[in-house]
C-alpha positions in Angstrom: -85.4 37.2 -23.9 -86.9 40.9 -23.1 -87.6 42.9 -26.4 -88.0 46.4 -26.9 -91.7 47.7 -28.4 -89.3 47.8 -32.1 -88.6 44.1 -31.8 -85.0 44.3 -30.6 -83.3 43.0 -27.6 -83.9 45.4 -25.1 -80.9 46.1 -22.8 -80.7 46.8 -18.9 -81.3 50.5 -18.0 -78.1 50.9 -15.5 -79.6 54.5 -14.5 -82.9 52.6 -12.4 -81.6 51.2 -9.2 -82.0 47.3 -8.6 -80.5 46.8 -5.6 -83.8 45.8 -3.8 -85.6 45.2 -7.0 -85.0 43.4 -10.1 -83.3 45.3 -13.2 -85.7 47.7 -15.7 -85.2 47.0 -19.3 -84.8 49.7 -22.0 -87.9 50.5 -24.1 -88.8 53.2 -25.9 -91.6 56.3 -25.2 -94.9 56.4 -26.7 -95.6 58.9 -28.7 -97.4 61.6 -26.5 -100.9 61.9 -26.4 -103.5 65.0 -26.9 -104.8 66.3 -24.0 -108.3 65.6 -24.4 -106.6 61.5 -24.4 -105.3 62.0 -21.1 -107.9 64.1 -19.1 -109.4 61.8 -16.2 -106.4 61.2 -14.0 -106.4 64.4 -12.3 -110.6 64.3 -12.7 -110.4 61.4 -10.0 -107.5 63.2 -7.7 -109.9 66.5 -8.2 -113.3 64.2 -6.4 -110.6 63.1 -3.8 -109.5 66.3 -2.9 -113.1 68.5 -2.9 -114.4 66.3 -0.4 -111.5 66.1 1.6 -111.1 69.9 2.2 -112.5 71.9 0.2 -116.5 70.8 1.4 -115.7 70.7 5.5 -112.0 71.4 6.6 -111.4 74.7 5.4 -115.3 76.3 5.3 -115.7 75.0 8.8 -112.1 77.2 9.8 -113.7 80.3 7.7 -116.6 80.1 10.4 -113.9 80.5 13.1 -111.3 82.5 11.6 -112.8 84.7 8.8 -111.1 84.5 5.3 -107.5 85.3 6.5 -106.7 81.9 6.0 -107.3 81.8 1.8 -103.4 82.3 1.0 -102.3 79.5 3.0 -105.3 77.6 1.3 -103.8 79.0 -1.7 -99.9 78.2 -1.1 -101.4 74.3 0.0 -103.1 73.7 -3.4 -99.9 75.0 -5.5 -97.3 72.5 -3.2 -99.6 70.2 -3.9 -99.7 70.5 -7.7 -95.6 70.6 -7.7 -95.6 67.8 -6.0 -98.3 65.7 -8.0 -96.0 67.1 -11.0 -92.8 65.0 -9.2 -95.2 61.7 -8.6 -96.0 61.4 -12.4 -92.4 61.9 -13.6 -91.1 58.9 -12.2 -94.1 57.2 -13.8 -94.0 58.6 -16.8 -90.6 57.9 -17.6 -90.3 54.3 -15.9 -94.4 52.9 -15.7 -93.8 52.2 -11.9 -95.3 53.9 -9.6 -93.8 56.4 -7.0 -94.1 54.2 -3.8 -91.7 51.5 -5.9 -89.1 53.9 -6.9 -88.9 55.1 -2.9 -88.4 51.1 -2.5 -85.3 51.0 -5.1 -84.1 53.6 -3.0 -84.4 51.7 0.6 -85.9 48.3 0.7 -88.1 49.0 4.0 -90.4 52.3 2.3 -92.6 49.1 0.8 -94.1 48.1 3.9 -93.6 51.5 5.8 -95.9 53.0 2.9 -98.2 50.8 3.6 -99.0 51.7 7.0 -98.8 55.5 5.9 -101.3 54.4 3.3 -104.1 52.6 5.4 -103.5 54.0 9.0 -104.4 57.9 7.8 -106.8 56.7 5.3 -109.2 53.6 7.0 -111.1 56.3 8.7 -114.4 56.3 6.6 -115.4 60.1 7.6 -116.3 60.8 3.7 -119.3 58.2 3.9 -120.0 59.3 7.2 -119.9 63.1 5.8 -122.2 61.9 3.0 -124.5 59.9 4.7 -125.1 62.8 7.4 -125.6 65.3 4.7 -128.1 62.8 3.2 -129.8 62.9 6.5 -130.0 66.6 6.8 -131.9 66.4 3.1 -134.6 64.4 3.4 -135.2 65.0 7.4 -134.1 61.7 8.7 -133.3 60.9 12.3 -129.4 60.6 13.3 -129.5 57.4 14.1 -130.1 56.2 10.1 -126.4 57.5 9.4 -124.3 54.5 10.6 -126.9 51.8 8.4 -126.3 54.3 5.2 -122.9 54.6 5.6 -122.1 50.8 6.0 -124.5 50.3 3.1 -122.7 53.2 0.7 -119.5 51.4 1.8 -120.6 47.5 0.4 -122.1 49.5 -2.8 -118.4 51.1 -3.7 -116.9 47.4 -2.9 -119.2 45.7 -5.4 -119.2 48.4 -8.1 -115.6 47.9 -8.5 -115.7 44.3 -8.0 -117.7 44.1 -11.0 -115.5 46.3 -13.5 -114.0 44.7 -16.0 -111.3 47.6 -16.2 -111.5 49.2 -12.7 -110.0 52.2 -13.9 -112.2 53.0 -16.4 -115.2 52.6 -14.0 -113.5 55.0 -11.4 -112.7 57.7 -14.1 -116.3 57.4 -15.7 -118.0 57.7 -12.1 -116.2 60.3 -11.1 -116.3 62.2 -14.4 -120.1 62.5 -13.8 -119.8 63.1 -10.1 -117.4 66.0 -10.4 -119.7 67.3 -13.5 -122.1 67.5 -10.7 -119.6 69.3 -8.7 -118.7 71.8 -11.1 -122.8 72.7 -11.5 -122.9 73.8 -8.1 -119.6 75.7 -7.9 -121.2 77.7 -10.8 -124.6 78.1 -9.0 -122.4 79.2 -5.7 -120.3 81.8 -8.1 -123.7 83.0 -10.1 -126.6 82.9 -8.0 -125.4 83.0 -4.5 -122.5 85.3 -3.5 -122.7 88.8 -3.1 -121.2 91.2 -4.3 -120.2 91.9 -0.5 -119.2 87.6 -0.7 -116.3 89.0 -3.3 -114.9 91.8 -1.7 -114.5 89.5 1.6 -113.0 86.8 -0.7 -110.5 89.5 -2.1 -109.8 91.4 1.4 -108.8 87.8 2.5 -105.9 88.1 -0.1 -105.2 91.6 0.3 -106.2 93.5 3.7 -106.9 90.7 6.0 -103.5 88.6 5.3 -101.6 90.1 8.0 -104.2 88.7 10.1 -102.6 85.2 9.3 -101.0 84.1 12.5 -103.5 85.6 14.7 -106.4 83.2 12.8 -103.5 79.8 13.0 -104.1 80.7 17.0 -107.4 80.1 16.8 -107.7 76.9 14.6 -106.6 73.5 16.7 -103.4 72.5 15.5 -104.3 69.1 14.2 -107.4 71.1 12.5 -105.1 73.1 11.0 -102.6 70.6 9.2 -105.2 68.6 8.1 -106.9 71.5 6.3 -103.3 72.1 5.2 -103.0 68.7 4.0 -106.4 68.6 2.7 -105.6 71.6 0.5 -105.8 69.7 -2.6 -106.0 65.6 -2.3 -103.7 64.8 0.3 -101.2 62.4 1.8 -101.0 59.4 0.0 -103.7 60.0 -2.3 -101.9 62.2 -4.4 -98.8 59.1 -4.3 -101.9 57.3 -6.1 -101.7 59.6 -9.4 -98.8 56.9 -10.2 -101.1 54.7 -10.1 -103.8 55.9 -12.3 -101.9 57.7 -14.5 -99.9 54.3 -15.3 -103.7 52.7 -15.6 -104.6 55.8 -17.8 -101.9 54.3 -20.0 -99.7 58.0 -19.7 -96.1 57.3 -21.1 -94.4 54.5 -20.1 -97.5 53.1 -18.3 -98.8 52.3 -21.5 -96.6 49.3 -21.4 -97.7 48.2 -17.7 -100.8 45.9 -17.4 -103.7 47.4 -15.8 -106.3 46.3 -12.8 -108.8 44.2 -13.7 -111.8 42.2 -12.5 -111.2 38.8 -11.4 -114.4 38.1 -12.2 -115.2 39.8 -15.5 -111.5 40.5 -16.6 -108.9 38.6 -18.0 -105.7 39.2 -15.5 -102.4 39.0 -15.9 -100.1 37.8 -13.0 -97.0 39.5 -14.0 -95.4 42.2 -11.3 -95.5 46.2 -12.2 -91.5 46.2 -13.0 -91.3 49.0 -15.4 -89.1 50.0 -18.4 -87.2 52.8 -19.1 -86.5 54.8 -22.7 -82.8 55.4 -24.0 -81.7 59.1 -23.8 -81.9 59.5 -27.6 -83.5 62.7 -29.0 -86.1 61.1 -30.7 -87.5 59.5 -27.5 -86.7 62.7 -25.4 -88.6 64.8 -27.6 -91.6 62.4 -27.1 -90.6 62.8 -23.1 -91.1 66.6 -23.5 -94.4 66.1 -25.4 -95.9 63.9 -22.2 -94.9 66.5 -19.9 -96.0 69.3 -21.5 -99.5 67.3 -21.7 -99.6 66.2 -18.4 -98.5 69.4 -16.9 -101.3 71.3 -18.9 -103.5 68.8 -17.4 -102.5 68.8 -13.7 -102.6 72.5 -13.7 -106.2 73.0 -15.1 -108.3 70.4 -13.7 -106.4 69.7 -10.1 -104.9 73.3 -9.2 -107.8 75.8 -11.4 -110.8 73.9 -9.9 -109.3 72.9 -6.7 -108.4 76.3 -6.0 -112.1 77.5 -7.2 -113.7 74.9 -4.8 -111.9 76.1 -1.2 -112.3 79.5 -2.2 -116.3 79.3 -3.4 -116.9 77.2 -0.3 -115.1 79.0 2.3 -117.0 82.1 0.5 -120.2 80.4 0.9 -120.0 79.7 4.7 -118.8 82.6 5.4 -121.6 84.8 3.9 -124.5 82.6 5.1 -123.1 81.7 9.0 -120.7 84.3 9.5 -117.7 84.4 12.2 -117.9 83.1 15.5 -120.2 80.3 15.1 -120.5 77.8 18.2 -121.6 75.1 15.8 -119.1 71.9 16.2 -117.9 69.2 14.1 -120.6 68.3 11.5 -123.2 70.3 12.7 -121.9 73.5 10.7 -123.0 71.7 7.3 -126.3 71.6 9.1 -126.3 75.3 9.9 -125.2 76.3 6.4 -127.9 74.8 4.2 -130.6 75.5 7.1 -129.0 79.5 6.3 -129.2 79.1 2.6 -132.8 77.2 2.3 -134.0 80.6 4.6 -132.1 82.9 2.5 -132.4 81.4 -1.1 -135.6 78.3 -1.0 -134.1 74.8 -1.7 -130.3 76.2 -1.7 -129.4 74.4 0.8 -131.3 70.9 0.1 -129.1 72.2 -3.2 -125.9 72.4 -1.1 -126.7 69.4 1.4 -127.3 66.8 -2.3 -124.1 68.2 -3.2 -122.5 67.4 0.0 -123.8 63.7 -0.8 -121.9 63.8 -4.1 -119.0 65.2 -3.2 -118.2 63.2 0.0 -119.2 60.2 -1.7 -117.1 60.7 -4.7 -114.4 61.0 -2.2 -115.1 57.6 -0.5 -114.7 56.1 -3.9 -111.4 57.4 -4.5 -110.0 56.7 -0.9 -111.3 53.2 -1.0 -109.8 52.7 -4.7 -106.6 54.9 -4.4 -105.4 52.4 -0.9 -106.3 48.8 -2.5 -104.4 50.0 -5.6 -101.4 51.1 -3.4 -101.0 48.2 -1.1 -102.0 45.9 -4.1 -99.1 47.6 -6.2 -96.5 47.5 -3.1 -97.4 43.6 -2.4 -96.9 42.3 -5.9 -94.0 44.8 -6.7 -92.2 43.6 -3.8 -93.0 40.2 -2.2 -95.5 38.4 -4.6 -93.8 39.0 -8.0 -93.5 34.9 -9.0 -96.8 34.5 -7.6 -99.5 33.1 -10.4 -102.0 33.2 -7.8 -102.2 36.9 -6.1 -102.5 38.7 -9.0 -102.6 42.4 -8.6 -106.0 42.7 -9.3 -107.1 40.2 -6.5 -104.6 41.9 -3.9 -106.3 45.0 -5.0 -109.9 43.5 -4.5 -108.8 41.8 -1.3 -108.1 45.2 0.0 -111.1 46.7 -1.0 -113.3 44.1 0.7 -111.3 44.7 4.2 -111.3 48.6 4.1 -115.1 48.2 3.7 -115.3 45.9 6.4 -112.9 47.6 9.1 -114.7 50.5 8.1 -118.1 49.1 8.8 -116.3 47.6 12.2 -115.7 51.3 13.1 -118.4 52.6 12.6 -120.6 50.1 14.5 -117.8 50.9 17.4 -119.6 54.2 17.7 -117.2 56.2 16.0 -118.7 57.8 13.4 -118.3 61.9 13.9 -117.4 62.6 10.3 -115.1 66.0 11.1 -113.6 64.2 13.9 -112.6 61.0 11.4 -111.3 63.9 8.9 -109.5 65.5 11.2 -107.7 62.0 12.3 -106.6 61.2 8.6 -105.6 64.5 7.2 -103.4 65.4 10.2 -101.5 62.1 9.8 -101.5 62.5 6.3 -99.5 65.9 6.6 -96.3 64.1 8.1 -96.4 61.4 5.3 -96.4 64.3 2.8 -93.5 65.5 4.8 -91.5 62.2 4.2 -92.3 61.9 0.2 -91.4 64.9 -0.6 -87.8 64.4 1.1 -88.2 61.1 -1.0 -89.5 62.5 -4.4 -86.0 64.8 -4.5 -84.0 61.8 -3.7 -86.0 59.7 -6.8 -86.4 62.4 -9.2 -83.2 64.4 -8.8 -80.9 61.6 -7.4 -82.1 59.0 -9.8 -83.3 59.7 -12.8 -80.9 61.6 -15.8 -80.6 65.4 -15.4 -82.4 65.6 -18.8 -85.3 65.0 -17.4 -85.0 64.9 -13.6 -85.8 67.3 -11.1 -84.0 70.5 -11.5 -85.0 74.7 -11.6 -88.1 76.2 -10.2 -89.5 72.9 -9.7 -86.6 71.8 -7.5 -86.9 74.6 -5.4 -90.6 73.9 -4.9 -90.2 70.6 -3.1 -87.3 71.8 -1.3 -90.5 74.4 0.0 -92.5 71.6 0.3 -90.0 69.7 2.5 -90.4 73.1 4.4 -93.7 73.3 4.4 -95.2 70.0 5.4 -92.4 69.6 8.0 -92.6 72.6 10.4 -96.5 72.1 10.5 -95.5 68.5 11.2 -92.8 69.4 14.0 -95.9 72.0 15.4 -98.5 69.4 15.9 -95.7 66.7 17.5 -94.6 70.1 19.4 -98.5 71.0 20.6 -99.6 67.0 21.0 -96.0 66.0 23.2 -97.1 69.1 25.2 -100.2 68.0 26.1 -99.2 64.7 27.5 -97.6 66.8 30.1 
């Protein structure tokens, strides 16, 4: 017999589909917890999303276009918050993540998320990134950036191999890494823009935005929705704040087990079917606590700093390398900190470490974010009985082949780190294009009005819908074309 947390029998919640999955029981909400409880979540979404954007995508289009481009760098990070907002409702109020509600709603998202989860994402351009900035640090020839990168890549598989709670690993790492982060932001804002850097910053909001369309012709299309997708975390990595919110143990996911190392851990092999809490006021009033939390949260540390980063570093290259630079794919970084050690000493050996950090800290999160997404969907959907493939060994399994197929393309010779960027972020716009139609069908369709998807926040992922799917339709538009 299932029990609720107060020791009575808990009863089916009729309102969670379970058609294609089995029946969520009734349980009731935690009591909400203090901010300062909860922080680290959106700590490991921010060190996804700096390196994915913020460091090369959009600095590299201020070297082509100017600063016209800072409002739609502006509009992407506020979708993406909304939309972050949507992916930890239906985990906070049922402990499952996103990707299995889309599979109560239609059987077939399990293993179509999967693809959208590895095929934009196995591209390992953030160790490349980091490995090439290391290079440009210490003077080392080209040719010692593949060897790095496949040797970063083995030292993020073992680190979390060897975590007894992988999540509290990740958040601790990147806690420190984006601490680092943060340091340099504040040395960019303090000791080197201009006065001159901030007016150009604000005439990028003001007189230059007219000049919006005219700098989109100039940007390559698939450039440009991948800096547009990139505008925060991204894609599927943002579908992964269900995942480590539910780890972090916020609302309902304090009742889900967590992922653990099969070798220093103690596993459970039970399947992440969640609960749900009765409508009552007492456990509503609990609800509105979490969200008021976790909104507070999200808002600060993923839109504030996000925002800061795309803005100081599009600032930064803009002031030290100007407009109209012929410098291509990776070779910009390279120009920047070779403009900021001439203008400032060891700025840019300053600006090239952090390059190391903040690619890296990306890797970590990419690498972690897909095994705990394919390891979630697997056990969820087709391994539930199993006492063998816990979710923690799927999850480690995964690990150990993203490494390796990583390491196998990279030895292939493909190892541009803009070009491998520019490949995952473009494909990771049209997935954000399909879960946002899905998030409105989960979080509006699904789940009670009193704390669904309804008012400003509605009309925000209808824009998202918008957003991510006419720059969709304009890259399948430009790429048909070219075929022809």
């Amino acid at each position: 017999m299932v029990t609720s947390n107060r020791g009575a029998p808990a009863r089916t919640a009729t309102e969670i589909r379970s058609g294609n999955l089995p029946a969520v029981p009734y349980r009731d909400l935690p009591e909400p917890l203090p901010m300062s409880k909860v922080i680290g979540a959106s700590v490991i979404l921010l060190a996804g999303s700096v390196g994915s954007g913020e460091f090369v995508l959009w600095p590299y289009m201020a070297t082509q276009t100017g600063l016209a481009l800072v409002w739609l760098a502006t509009i992407g990070v506020l979708t993406q918050y909304f939309l972050n907002m949507e992916i930890e409702r239906y985990t906070m109020a049922t402990g499952e993540t996103a990707v299995t509600g889309f599979t109560r709603l239609w059987k077939h998202w399990s293993w179509l998320f999967i693809i959208m989860a590895v095929i934009p994402w196995m591209w390992p351009g953030w160790a490349s990134g980091s490995s090439t900035a290391l290079t440009y640090a210490f003077g080392l020839p080209a040719s010692w950036v593949v060897p790095i990168t496949i040797a970063s890549l083995f030292l993020i598989a073992i680190v979390l191999t060897v975590s007894p709670v992988v999540y509290k690993t990740v958040e601790k790492i990147q806690t420190l890494l984006v601490a680092l982060i943060v340091l340099f932001m504040l040395y960019m804002a303090f000791g080197l823009l201009t006065g001159s850097s901030w007016g150009a910053l604000l005439s990028g909001f003001t007189t230059e935005a007219p000049k919006i369309p005219e700098a989109v012709g100039k940007i390559p299309v698939a450039l440009l929705l991948g800096a547009i997708a990139f505008a925060g975390a991204g894609g599927v990595m943002n579908l992964a704040q269900s995942n480590w919110i539910r780890d972090k143990g916020m609302g309902m996911g304090a009742h889900l087990p967590k992922i653990v190392s099969p070798i220093t851990g103690e596993e459970t092999t039970s399947g992440a079917i969640g609960y749900f809490f009765p409508q009552d006021e007492e456990n509503l009033r609990r609800w509105r606590g979490w969200w008021r939390v976790a909104d507070r949260e999200q808002f600060i540390t993923f839109f504030v700093l996000g925002l800061l980063a795309i803005l100081l570093f599009m600032a930064l290259a803009y002031t030290y390398v100007g407009v109209g630079s012929e410098a291509k794919n990776f070779d910009f970084v390279h120009l920047l900190g070779d403009k900021l050690n001439q203008s400032n000493g060891w700025a840019g050996h300053a600006y090239w470490f952090t390059g190391v950090v903040v690619l890296l800290s990306t890797n970590l999160a990419v690498v972690d974010m897909i095994a705990r997404i394919v390891a979630d969907i697997c056990k969820t959907n087709w391994l539930r009985d199993s006492t063998t493939w816990t979710e923690s060994r799927l999850y480690f399994l995964v690990v150990w082949l993203m490494v390796i197929f990583g390491s196998i393309i990279l030895m292939s010779g493909v190892s541009q780190p803009l070009l491998l960027l520019v490949i995952a972020s473009s494909l990771n716009g049209l997935v954000m294009f399909v879960y946002s139609v899905l998030l409105i069908q989960l979080n509006r369709g699904m789940l009670p009005r009193a704390i669904g998807l309804k008012g400003v926040r509605y009309a925000a992922i209808w824009w998202a819908v918008v957003f991510y799917g006419g720059f969709s339709i304009y890259l399948l538009i430009d790429q048909f074309g070219k075929l022809f």
